[in-house]
N, C-alpha and C positions, 0 to 999 in steps of 0.2 A: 569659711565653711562651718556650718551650726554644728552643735555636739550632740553626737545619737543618745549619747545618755542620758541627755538635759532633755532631750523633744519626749523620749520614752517615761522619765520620770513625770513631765509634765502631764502628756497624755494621761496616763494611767489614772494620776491624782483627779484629772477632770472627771474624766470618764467611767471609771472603777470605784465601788462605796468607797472611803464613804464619801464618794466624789468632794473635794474641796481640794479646789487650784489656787494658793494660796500668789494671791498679784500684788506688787505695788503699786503705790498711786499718790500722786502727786496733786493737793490741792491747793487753789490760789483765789479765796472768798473773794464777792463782789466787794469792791468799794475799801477794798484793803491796799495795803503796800506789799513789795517784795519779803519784808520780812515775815510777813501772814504764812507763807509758803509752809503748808505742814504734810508730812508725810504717813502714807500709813500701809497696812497691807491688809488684806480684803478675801475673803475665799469665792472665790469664783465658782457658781455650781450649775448644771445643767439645769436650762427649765423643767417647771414641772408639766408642762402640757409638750405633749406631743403630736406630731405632725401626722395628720391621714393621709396616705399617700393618694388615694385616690380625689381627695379634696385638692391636694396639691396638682395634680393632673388636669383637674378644672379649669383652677385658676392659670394654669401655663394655657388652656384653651380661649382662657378668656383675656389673655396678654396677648396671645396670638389675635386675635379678631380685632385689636385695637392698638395694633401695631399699624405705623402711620408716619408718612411725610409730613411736616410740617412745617411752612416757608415762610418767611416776614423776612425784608426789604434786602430779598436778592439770595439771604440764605437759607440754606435747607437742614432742617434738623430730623433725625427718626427719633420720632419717639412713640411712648407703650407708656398706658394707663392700664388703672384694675382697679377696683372696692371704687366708684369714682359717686355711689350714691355718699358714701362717708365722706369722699372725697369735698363733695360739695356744702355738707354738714364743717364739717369739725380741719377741713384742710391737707394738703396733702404730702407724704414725704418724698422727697425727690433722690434717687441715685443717679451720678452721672458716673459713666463709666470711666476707669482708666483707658491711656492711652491704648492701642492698637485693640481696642474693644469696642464691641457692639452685636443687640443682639441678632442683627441678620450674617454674621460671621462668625459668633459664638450663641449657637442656641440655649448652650447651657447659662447664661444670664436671666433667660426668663425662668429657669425652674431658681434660680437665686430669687427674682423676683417674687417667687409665686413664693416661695417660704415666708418672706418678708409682709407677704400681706395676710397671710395667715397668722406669722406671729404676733402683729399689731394690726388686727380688722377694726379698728376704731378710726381709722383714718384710710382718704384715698393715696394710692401708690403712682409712683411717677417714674418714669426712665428717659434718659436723654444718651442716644451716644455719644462718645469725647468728638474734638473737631478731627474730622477727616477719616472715618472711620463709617461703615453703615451706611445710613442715609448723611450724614450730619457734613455740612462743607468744612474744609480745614480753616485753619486761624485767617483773618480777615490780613490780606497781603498788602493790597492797595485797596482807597475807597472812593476816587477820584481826584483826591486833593493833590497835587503837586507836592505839596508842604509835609504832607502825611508819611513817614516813615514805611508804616505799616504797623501793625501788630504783630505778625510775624518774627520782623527782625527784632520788635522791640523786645519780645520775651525772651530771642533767644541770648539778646541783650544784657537784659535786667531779670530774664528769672522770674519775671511777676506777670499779673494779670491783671496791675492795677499802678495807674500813673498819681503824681504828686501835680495836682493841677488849682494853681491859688493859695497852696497851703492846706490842702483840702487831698485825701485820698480817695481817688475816684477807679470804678471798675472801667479797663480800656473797651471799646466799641465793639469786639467782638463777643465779650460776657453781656454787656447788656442787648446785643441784637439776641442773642440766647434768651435771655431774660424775658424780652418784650414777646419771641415766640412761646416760649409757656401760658403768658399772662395771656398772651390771645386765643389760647383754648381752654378760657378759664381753671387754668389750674394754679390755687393760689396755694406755694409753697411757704409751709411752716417749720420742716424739720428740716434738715441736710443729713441724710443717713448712708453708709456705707459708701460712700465716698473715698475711694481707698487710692492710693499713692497718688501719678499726676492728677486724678478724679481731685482731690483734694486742694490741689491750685485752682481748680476751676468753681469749684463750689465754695473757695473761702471769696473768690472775686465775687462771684455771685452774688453772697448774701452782703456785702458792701456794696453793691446793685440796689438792692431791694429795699422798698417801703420801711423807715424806723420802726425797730422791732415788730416787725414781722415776725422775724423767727424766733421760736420757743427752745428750738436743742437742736444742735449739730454734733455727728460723730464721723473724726477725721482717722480711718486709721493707715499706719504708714506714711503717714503725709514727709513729700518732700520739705529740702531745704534748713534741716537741721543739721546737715554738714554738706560744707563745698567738696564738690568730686569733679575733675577731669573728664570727659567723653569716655573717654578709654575706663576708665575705672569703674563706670556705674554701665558699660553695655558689659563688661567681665561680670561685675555684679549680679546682674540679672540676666545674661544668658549662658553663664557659666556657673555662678557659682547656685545660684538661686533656681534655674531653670534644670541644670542640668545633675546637679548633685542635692541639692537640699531636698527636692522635690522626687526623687526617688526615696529620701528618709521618711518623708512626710508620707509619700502614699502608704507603704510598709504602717506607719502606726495608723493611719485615719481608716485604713482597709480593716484592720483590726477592730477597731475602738467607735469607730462613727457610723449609725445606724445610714445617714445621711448623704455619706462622701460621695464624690464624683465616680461616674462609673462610664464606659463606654456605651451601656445599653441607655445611661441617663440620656447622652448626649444625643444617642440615636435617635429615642423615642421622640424628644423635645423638640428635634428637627422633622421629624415626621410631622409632629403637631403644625407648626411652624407651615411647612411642605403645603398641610390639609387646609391652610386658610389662607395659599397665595394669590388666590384665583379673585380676591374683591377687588375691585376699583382703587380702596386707598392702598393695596398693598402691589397692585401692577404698579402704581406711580412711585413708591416708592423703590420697587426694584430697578424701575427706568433711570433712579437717578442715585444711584450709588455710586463711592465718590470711586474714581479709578486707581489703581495700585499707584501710580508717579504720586498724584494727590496726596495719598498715602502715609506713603514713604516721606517724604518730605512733612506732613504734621508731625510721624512719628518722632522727628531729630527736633522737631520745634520743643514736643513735650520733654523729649528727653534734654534740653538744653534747658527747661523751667524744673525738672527735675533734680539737676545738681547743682544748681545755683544752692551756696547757704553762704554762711555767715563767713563774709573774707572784706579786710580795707576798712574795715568800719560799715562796711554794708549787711544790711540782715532783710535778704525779703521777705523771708518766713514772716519777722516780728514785725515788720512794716505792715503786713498785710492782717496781720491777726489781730494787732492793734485795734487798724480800721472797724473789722470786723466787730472785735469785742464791743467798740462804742456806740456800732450802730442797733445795738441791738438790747437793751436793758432787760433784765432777768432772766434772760437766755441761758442756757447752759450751755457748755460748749466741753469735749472731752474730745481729747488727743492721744492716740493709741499709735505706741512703739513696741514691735517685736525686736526679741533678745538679740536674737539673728538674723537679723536684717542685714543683707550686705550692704545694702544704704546707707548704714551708720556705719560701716567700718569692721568695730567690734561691739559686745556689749558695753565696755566700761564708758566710749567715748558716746554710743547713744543713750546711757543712763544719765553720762554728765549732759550732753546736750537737752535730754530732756528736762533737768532739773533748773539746766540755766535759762532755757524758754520761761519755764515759768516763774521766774526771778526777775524775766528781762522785759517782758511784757508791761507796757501798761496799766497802770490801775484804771477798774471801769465798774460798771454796774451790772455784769456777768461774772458769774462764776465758772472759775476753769478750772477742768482735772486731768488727767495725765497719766494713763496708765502704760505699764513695762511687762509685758508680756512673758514668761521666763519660758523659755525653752524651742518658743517659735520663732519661724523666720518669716520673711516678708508676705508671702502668700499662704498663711496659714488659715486667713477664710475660705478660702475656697477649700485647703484638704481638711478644713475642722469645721463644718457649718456649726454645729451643735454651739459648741465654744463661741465663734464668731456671735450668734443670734443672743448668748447668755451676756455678753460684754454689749452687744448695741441695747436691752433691755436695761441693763444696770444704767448706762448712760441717755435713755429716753425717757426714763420712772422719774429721775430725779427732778425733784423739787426744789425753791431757791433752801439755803441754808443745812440741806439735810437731803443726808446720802440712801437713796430706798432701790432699791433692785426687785423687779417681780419673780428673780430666781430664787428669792429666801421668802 
């Protein structure tokens, strides 16, 4: 359980002059070794532009009107575009959602979205929902092959979303049929943004999918598989300790402190919005084919089985997969965001350690990787801090190779 004193102090320092959240962070230079790993701490401060609500209210209109089925070779994925003139210009960032999300189940996604594309109008916005969730079919089970496992069992297997095939680490056939469904509505993805806990296993496979360096910056926060947990320990995790207590602390300060926070009337309106543009063609087809509750259920155990896999036996899929990641992609940036209290790591000391050792453990490659430690938050702390959340995905999208630039300072 997080410590009310530690979320309170930290709020406040965000949020309150003379706002400075002072974070750690952990960096690990392109082209360096393990010993490179240097440390520092950073004041984290609210942006200076702020959000018009009524622009924001738009853009939820304009995510609603381009919410959409979209199917390649058998599967069905929902997904929602916005800014898609930038989009086609300068390329686009992709959110794929955590498991048991999607925005025709959680309206409140597209007012996430819509912040997102106002924060960074420079570029087009992408949403995809997790497998089995919304529109999107669950993890590819069988694909006719006799020989073929599935992908299914194989994650809940190995934890990963990516096989050792030749000596060679390859995204498994359910991330690239994903894959080839974006590229076929021309949306060519450059960043991986807010990609938050199992969202994270699916967009590190991803961009080891994707075209050599393609991408320019991805931001994992929460991401699994920095510690092995039990079934039993990580659904306590999150629907006890995270779900049911934390998140009672959380609302109390962000109700306080965040101009922004989630509100019942948010969720309302959003769905109204949502409600007012069901009535087109691509949005009847896509209510026709939302996945069923058995469906469901059954992804939801797939993710959470890719969610607690970490490091046990000599096995690491985290580092297996971030590896990949890291070499496929030269001067990428890549930042890894761990809250304090996350029941995902246990405690703070052992996801401080595990984050220091990731970035010790990792591969040397031609991306720079950073690592920030959250003080005072727990797992879902985007959602009750957008403010906060949007000031750490800027820090981590500004950056340039060799030099740390934030457009909150």
């Amino acid at each position: 359980m997080m410590n009310t004193k530690q979320l309170h102090e930290s709020a406040q320092a965000f949020y309150v002059p003379p706002n400075e959240l002072l974070v750690p962070e952990f960096i690990r230079p392109a082209d360096r070794d393990s010993a490179s790993v240097s440390a520092l701490n950073f004041s984290l401060r609210p942006l200076l532009e702020t959000i018009d609500e009524n622009e924001m209210w738009g853009v939820v209109h304009d995510i609603a009107r381009h919410l959409r089925l979209v199917e390649y070779s058998g599967q069905n994925y929902e997904v929602a575009t916005a800014n898609d003139e930038a989009g086609k210009k300068n390329g686009y960032m992709l959110h794929i959602s955590t498991y048991g999300s999607s925005i025709t189940n959680n309206a409140n996604n597209a007012v996430e979205m819509a912040r997102q594309v106002l924060r960074f109008p420079d570029m087009g916005h992408a949403y995809v929902a997790s497998y089995g969730n919304g529109g999107t079919s669950p993890v590819i089970r069988n694909n006719g092959d006799e020989a073929y496992e599935g992908d299914a069992v194989y994650v809940s297997h190995e934890g990963r979303f990516t096989r050792e095939v030749g000596g060679e680490t390859v995204a498994i056939e359910t991330i690239v049929t994903m894959l080839r469904a974006l590229e076929s509505e021309g949306l060519d993805v450059v960043r991986l943004m807010g990609t938050d806990s199992a969202g994270g296993s699916y967009a590190t496979a991803l961009g080891v999918a994707m075209e050599r360096n393609q991408l320019t910056h991805a931001f994992f926060s929460e991401r699994s598989g920095f510690v092995n947990l039990s079934r039993g320990k990580i659904v306590k995790a999150m629907l006890i300790n995270e779900n049911l207590q934390n998140s009672k602390q959380n609302a109390v300060e962000s109700k306080l402190l965040d101009n922004n926070h989630v509100t019942q009337d948010t969720k309302k309106r959003a769905q109204e919005i949502l409600l007012l543009h069901g009535s087109s063609e691509a949005r009847q087809l896509l209510q026709a084919n939302l996945v069923g509750r058995v469906a469901s259920l059954s992804s939801m155990r797939v993710a959470l089985d890719a969610l607690r896999r970490g490091p046990s036996e000599g096995r690491n899929p985290l580092v297996a997969d971030a590896d990949a990641l890291h070499a496929r992609h030269d001067g990428a940036a890549f930042t890894y965001v761990l809250a304090e209290h996350d029941p995902l790591y246990t405690s703070p000391e052992i996801a401080l350690r595990a984050l220091e050792h990731f970035l010790r453990t990792i591969k040397t490659s031609q991306a720079d990787i950073y690592a920030m430690f959250m003080p005072g938050m727990s797992h879902a702390w985007n959602t009750h801090f957008p403010d906060m959340y949007d000031s750490a995905q800027a820090r981590a999208l500004y950056r340039t190779r060799g030099t740390i630039r934030a457009s909150a300072t």
